[in-house]
N, C-alpha and C positions, 0 to 999 in steps of 0.2 A: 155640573154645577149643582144641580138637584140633590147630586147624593154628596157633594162637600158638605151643602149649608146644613141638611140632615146629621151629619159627623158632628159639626161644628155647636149645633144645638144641645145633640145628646152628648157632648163633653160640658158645654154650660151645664145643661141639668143635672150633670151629676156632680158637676165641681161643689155645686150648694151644698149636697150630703156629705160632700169628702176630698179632703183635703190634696191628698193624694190627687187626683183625678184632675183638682186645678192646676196643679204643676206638669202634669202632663198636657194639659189642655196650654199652657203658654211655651213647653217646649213643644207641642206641635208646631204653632204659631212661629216657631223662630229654625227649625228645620224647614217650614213650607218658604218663607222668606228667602233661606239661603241659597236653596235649591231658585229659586224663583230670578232671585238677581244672579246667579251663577248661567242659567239657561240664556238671559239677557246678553252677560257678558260675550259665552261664546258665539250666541247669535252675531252679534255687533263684532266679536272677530274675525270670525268667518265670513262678513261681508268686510270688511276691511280688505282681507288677504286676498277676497277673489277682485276686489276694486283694482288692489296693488296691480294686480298681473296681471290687466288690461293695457293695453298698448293703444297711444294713440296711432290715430286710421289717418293718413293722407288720401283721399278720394276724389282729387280734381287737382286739375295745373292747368293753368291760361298763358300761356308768354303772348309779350304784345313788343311792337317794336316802331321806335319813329327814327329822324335823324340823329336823335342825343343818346339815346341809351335803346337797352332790351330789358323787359321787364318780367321777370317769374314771377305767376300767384298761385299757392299751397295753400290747400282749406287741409287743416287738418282740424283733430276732433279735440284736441288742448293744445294748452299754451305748450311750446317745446324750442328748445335754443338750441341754433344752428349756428356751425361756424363755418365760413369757407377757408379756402385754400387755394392756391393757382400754380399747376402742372405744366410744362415743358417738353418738345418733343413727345406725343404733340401737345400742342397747344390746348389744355384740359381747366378747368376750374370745380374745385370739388367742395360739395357741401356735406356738413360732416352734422348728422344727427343722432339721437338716441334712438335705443330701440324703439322703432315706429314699423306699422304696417302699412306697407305702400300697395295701396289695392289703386294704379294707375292700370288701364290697357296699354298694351303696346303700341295701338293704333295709333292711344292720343298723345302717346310723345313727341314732344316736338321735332320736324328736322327742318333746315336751311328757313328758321325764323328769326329774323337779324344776326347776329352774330353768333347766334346757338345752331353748330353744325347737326349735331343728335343730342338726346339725354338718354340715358341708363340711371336706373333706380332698384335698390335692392339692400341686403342684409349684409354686412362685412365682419360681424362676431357680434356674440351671444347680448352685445349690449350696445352697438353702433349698426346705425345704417349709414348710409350714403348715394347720394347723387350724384352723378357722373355728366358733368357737360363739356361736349367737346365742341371748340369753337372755331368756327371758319376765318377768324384774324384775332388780334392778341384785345383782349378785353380784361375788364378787373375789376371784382364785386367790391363797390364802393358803399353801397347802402345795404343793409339786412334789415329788416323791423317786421314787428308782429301787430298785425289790427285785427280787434274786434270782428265778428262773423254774427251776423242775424242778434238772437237774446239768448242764445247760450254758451258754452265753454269754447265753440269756434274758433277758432284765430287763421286767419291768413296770415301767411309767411310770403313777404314781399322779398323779392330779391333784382335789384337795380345791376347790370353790366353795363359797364361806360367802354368805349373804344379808347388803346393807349396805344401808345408807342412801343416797336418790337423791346427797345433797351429799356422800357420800364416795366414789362411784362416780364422780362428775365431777370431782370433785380429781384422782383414779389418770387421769383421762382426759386432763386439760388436761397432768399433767406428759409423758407420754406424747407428745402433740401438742407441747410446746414441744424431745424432746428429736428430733422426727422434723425440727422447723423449723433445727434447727441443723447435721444431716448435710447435706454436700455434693451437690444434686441435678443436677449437671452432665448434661450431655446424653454421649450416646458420642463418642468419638471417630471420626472419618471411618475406613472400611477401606483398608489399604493395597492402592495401584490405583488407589481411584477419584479420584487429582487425573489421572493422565495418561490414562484410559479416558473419552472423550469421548462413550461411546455415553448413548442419556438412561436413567436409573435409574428402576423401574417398585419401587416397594413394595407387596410383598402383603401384608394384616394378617391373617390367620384370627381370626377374633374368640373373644375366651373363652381358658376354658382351663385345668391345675391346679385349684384349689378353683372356680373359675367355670365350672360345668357349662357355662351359657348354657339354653337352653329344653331343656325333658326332650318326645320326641314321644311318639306314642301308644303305642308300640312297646317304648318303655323307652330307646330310642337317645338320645345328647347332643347338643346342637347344637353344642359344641366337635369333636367327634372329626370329624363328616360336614365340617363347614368347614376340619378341618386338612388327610382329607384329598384334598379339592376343589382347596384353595390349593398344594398339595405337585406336582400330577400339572398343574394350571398355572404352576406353575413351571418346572415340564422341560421342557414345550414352550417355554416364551420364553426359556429360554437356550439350547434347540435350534437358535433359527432364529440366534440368533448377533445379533440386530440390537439385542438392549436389554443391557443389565447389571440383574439381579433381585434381590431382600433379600426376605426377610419376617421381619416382626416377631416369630415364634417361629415354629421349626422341630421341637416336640415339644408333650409336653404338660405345657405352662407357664404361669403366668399371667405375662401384661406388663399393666402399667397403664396404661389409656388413654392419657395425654398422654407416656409415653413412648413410646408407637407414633408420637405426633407427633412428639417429638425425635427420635427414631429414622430417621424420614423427611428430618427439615429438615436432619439433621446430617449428612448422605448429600449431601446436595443434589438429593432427589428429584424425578422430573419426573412423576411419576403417582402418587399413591396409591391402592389398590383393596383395601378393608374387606369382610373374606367372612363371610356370616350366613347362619341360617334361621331364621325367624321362630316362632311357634306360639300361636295363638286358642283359649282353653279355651272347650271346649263346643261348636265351630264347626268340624268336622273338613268342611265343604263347601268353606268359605274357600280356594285355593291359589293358586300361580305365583308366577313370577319377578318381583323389583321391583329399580329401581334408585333410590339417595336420592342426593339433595345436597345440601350444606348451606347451611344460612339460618337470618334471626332469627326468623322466622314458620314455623309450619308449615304445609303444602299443605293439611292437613287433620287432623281430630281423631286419627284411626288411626295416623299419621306421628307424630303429639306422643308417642302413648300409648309408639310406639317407641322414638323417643327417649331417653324418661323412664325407659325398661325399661335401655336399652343402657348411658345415662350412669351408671346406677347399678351398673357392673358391679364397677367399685372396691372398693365395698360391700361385694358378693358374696365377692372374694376377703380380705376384713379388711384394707382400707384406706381410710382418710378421704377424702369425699368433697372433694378441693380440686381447684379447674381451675388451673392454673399456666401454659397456652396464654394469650400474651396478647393483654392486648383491643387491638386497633387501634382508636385513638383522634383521631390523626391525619386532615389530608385525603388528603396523599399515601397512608398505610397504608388509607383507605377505598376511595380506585381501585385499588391494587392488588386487596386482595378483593372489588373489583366486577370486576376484572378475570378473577381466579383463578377466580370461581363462573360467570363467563359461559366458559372453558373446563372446568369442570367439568361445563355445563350441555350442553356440545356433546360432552363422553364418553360421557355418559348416555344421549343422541338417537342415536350411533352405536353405542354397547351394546345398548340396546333395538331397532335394526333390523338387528343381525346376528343378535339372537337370538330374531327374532320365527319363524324356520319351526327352530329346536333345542328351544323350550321353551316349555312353559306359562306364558303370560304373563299377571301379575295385570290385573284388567279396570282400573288404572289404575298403568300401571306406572314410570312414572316421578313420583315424587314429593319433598318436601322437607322437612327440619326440621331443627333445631338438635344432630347429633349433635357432641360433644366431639372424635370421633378424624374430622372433615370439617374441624376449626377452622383449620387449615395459613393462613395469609395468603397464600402465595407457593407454594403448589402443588394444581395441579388434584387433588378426591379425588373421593370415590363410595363409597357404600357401597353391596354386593351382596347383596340378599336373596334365597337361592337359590330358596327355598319354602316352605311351610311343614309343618312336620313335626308337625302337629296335623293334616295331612290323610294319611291311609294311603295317598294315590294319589301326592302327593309323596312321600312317604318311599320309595314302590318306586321312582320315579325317582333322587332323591337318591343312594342304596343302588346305583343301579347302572353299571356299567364302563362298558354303553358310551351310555348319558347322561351320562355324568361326559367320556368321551373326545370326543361330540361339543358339549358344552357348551363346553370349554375351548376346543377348534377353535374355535368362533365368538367366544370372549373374545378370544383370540392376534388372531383378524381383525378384532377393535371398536378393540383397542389399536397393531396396525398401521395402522387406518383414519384412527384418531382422531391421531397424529402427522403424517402422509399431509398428512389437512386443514391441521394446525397451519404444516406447511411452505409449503402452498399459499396460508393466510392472512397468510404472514410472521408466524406469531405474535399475528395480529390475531384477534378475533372481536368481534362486536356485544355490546356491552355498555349493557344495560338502565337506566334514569336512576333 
């Protein structure tokens, strides 16, 4: 400031002698100006933008419960509009919110507190979250309202369940399912790139996610977070080497619904898909290792169905109707092709499983098969990866660690190199089973 008003003086004093000197002394004045309120402006923009993309914080839930109702209270950190919704099979009620950060514990979620059997809370795309309440008899959010919190932006979100009758519980349900059958369920649009980038597209699905835990291990860890981020650190290696083009079905923690992992693949035009999991056996923390699935109408065996059955219903999980929308190949032509598709599927699995027989704990029967939903592709080789299972403490110190995690992916990057290798070397042919 010392040496402005010094500047600012010696152009006064010289403006007396000369005229010149005055016109530069008022265009100073009107360039310091503009600069001045321009610095202003993106000041006050750039706190704008970073305001914008703060996310209200839910950081508390109380359910309370007497004879007439059950009652949810939500502190979150602004006002924000929640709608419900009420599920069937099982009997579910779901709250449907904007992008929010739900910093709840697990601990404090409610379970068997009046009519709210559990809650799940979580992310379900890039601008909705949701709440997942599953209820121990048929109930129906009759009241929603937001109040006031302390003297700042606050609000509790109150939410009232009254107890109803089974046949008005499935009215609220059917209208629900007939208004979900009329929104537009298109598939995504291809990414810009992939009609002229000829390399083959590798989709990684981390399975789970948002309100879909996935298996909880022994530890307290989720099977969502260890599979995102396994799927995350192999993706960086396959597009390090430069030779694939890579997607994964959600890159955070999000729920995507099964058969849109499918669309999501077929609408790419993908030449791999690879489904990342870990499994977990209650009461059976000896059970571990790696497994690779493929899909079929039959399962290889009882353990493989039970999976399946766990996996398909993940839908469920997140507060969605269970519908499969993948369709059935009915045709002769559509039945060779997915005799075609699963005998290349069956040949990723054979070369997955012996790159990673000297990296990892392999289950004593590690390749196996059944009926999962996100394996249904007609026209693209899939696999689902069961990394371990995290009901065994000896997996989970594996799973959990960098450099199992660094030398597992090394040997995926080389089953997925190997396994197109073949594919090139077969013309695209493989033995297909009658």
């Amino acid at each position: 400031m010392e040496i402005m008003s010094f500047d600012i003086r010696h152009l006064m004093y010289n403006s007396r002698n000369d005229g010149s000197n005055n016109r530069r002394f008022f265009n100073f004045l009107i360039y310091f100006s503009v600069i001045f309120l321009f610095s202003c402006f993106l000041s006050s923009f750039s706190w704008a933008k970073a305001t914008e993309k703060q996310l209200a914080i839910v950081d508390s839930l109380q359910v309370q419960s007497d004879a007439q109702s059950t009652t949810l209270r939500f502190i979150v950190s602004a006002d924000v509009a929640v709608e419900a919704a009420v599920l069937d099979q099982p009997l579910r009620i779901i709250l449907e919110w904007p992008d929010v950060s739900f910093q709840l514990s697990p601990d404090s979620l409610p379970k068997g507190v009046g009519v709210v059997k559990s809650l799940r809370a979580g992310m379900v795309s890039h601008e909705r979250s949701r709440v997942v309440i599953e209820l121990s008899e048929p109930a129906l959010p009759l009241k929603i309202r937001s109040e006031p919190v302390y003297s700042g932006a606050a609000r509790e979100i109150i939410v009232e369940l009254f107890p109803t009758g089974r046949a008005q519980f499935e009215e609220a349900a059917s209208k629900r399912r007939e208004q979900a059958a009329r929104r537009d369920q298109g598939a995504p649009e291809s990414a810009a790139g992939d009609l002229v980038d000829q390399r083959p597209l590798i989709v990684i699905d981390p399975g789970h996610g948002g309100p879909d835990l996935g298996a909880t291990g022994v530890t307290g860890i989720f099977e969502k977070d260890i599979v995102l981020s396994f799927a995350k650190e192999l993706t960086r290696k396959l597009k390090n080497i430069g030779e694939f083009r890579v997607a994964m079905t959600r890159e955070r923690d999000v729920f995507v619904p099964l058969d849109d992992r499918v669309k999501f693949a077929r609408a790419r035009g993908a030449s791999l898909f690879l489904s990342i999991h870990a499994d977990t056996l209650s009461g059976n923390s000896e059970v571990r290792g790696l497994t690779v699935y493929t899909g079929s109408d039959r399962a290889s065996d009882p353990e493989s169905a039970r999976l399946a059955e766990s996996e398909n219903r993940s839908d469920i999980a997140a507060g969605l109707d269970e519908a499969q929308s993948v369709e059935a190949v009915t045709d002769i032509l559509g039945d060779l092709m997915m005799r075609e598709t699963r005998a290349h599927s069956n040949l990723f699995a054979r070369t997955l499983v012996g790159q990673m027989t000297n990296a990892a704990k392999l289950n004593k029967n590690p390749i196996r098969s059944a009926g999962f939903r996100v394996l249904r592709a007609p026209d693209i080789p899939s696999a689902l990866l069961e990394l371990g299972y995290i009901s065994s403490p000896s997996d989970i110190e594996l799973l959990t660690s960098v450099g199992w995690t660094d030398r597992a992916t090394d040997r995926l990057v080389g089953a997925i190199m190997d396994f197109f290798e073949a594919r090139r070397n077969l013309g695209g042919a493989v033995s297909i089973e009658p």
